[in-house]
C-alpha positions in Angstrom: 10.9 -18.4 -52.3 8.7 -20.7 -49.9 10.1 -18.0 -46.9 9.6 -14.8 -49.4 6.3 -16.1 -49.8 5.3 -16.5 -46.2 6.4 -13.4 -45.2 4.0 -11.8 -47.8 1.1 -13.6 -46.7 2.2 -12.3 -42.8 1.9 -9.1 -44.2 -1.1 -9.3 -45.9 -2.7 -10.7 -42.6 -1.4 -7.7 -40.8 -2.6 -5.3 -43.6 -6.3 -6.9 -43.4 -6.1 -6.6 -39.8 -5.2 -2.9 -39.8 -7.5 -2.1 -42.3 -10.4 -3.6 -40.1 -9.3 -1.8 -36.7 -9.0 1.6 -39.2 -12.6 1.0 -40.4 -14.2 0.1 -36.8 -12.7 3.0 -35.3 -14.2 5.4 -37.9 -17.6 3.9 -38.0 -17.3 4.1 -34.2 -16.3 7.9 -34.4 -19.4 8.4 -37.1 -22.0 6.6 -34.8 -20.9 7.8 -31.7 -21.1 11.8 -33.2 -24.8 10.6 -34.9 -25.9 9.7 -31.1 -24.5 12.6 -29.3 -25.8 15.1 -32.0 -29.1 13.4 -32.0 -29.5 13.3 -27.9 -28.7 17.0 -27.8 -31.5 17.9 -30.1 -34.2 15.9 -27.9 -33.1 17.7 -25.2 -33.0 21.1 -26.9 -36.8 19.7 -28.2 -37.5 18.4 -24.5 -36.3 21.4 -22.8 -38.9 23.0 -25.2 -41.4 21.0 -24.2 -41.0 21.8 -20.1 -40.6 25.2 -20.5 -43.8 25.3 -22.5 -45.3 23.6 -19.7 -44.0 26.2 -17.2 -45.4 28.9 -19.2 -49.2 27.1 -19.7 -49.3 26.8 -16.1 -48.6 30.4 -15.8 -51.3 31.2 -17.8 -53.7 28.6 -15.9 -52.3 30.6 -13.2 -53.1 34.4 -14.5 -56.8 33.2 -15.7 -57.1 31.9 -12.3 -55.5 31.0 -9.0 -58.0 28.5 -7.9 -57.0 26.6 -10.7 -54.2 26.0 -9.9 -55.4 22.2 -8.5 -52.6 20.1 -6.7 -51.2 16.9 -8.3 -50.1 15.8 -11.6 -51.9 16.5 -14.5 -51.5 16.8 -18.1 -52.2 19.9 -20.5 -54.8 20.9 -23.1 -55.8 23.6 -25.6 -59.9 24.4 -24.9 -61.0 28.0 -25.8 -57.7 29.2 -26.7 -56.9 28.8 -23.3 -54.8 26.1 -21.8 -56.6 23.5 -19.1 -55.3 20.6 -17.3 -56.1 17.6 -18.1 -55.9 13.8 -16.8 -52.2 13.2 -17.0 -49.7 11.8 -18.6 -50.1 14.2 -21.7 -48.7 12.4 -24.3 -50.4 12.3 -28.0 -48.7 15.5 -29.1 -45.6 15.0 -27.0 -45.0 11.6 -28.9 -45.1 12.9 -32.1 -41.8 15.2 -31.5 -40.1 13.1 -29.1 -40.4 9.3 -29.2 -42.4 7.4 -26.5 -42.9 11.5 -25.1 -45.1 12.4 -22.8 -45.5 15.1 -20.5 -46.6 15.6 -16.8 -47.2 18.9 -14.6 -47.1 18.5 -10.6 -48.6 21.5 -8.7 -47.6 21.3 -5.0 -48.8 24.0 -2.3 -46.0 26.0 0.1 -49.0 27.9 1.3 -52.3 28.7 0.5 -50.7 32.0 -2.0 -47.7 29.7 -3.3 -47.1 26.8 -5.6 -44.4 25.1 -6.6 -44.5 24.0 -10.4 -42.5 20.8 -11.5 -42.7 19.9 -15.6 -41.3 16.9 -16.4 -40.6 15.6 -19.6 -40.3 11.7 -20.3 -39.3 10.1 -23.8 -37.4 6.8 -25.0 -34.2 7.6 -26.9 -33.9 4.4 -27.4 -35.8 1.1 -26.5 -33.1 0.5 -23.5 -32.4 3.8 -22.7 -34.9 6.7 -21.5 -34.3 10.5 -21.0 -36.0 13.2 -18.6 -35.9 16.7 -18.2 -37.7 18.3 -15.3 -38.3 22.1 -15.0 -39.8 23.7 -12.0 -40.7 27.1 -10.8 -42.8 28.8 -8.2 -45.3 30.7 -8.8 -47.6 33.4 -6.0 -51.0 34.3 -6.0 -49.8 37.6 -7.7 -53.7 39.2 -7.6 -53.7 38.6 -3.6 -50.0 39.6 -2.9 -48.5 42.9 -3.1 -45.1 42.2 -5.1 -41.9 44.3 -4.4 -39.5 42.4 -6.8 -39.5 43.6 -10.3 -37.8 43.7 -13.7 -37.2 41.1 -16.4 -35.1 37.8 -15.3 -32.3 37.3 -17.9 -33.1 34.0 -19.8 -31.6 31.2 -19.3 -29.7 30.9 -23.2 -27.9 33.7 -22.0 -25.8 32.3 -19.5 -22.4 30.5 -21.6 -21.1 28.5 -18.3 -22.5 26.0 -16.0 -21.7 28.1 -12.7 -23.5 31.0 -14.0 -26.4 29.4 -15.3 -27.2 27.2 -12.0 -27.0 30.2 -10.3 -30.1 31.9 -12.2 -32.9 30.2 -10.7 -35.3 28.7 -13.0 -32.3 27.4 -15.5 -30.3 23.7 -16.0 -26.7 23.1 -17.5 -27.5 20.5 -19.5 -25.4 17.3 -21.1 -25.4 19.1 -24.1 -23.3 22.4 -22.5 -26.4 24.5 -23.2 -28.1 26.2 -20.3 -31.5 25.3 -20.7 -35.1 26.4 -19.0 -37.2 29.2 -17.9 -35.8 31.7 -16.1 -37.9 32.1 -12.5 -39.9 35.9 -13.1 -38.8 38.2 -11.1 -42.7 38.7 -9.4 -41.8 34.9 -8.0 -39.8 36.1 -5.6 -41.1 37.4 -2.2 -38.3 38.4 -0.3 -35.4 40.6 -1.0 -32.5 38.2 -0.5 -33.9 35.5 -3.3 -35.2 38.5 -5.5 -31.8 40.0 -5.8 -29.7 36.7 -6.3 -31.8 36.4 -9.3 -30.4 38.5 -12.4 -32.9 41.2 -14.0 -34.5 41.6 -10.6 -34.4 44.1 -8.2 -36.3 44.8 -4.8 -38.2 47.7 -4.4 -40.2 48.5 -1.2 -43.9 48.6 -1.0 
């Protein structure tokens, strides 16, 4: 009896013990898919974010070249219009993505070319913080006659990393989504780059 009653109490023991590796395993699995579902919907929400960016600055851009200042600035709404502001841009920003903020760098090539970074920055959690950076360049189109035309294909179009890397402007991200703002085709100034670029093509002057 004494042995009969040992050996039940082993397995018992064992029981409990697989019981607890069972249940850690599954509220492993369950936190570990809450964490990678949430992280890929701030990025989706970030990538958002820096393409918006992208875009204001093109309309800073098409209002007017000169303003167009080099540095880092943040963005505003004044007049309908959109205006840099003192960076880092971050009151709206924080309210979809934790900690967010936002920051545009304008940097000259020459004095009819800029290139366009918009970066993202947020806290996913308070150990661990996530950036997305965007950039694009964009041409004094007003001054400079432009040859390359058509519609870039956007970048959710693309369903593999190789392809989507390829297309200027866009980002494979951790998520396996291609992400960003296509480059416009007007961007390009010279036939080689203008061509690589889907939706573009080269016309001569």
């Amino acid at each position: 009896m004494k042995s009969q009653h040992g050996q039940s109490l082993l397995e018992l023991i064992i029981a409990i013990g697989i019981f607890g590796i069972v249940i850690s395993s599954v509220a492993f699995l369950i936190l570990d898919s809450y964490v990678t579902g949430r992280l890929a919907r701030e990025i989706t929400q970030a990538g958002f974010l820096a393409e918006e960016g992208i875009e204001a600055v093109r309309s800073i851009r098409d209002n007017s070249w000169d303003d167009l200042s080099l540095g880092s600035h943040g963005l505003a709404i004044s007049g309908n219009h959109w205006i840099f502001q003192v960076p880092p841009e971050g009151t709206d920003i924080s309210g979809q993505l934790r900690g967010g903020t936002r920051v545009i760098n304008v940097g000259e090539i020459d004095p009819d070319r800029k290139k366009i970074i918009s970066q993202v920055n947020w806290e996913f959690s308070k150990i661990r913080s996530q950036q997305i950076q965007l950039v694009t360049y964009l041409t004094n189109w007003q001054k400079i006659t432009i040859c390359c035309e058509g519609t870039c294909v956007p970048c959710s179009d693309f369903p593999d990393r190789k392809s989507c890397n390829r297309q200027d402007g866009c980002n494979w991200d951790r998520s396996k989504v291609c992400t960003g703002a296509c480059t416009p085709c007007e961007n390009f100034l010279d036939q080689t780059s203008c061509e690589e670029q889907l939706g573009c093509s080269w016309t001569e002057p």
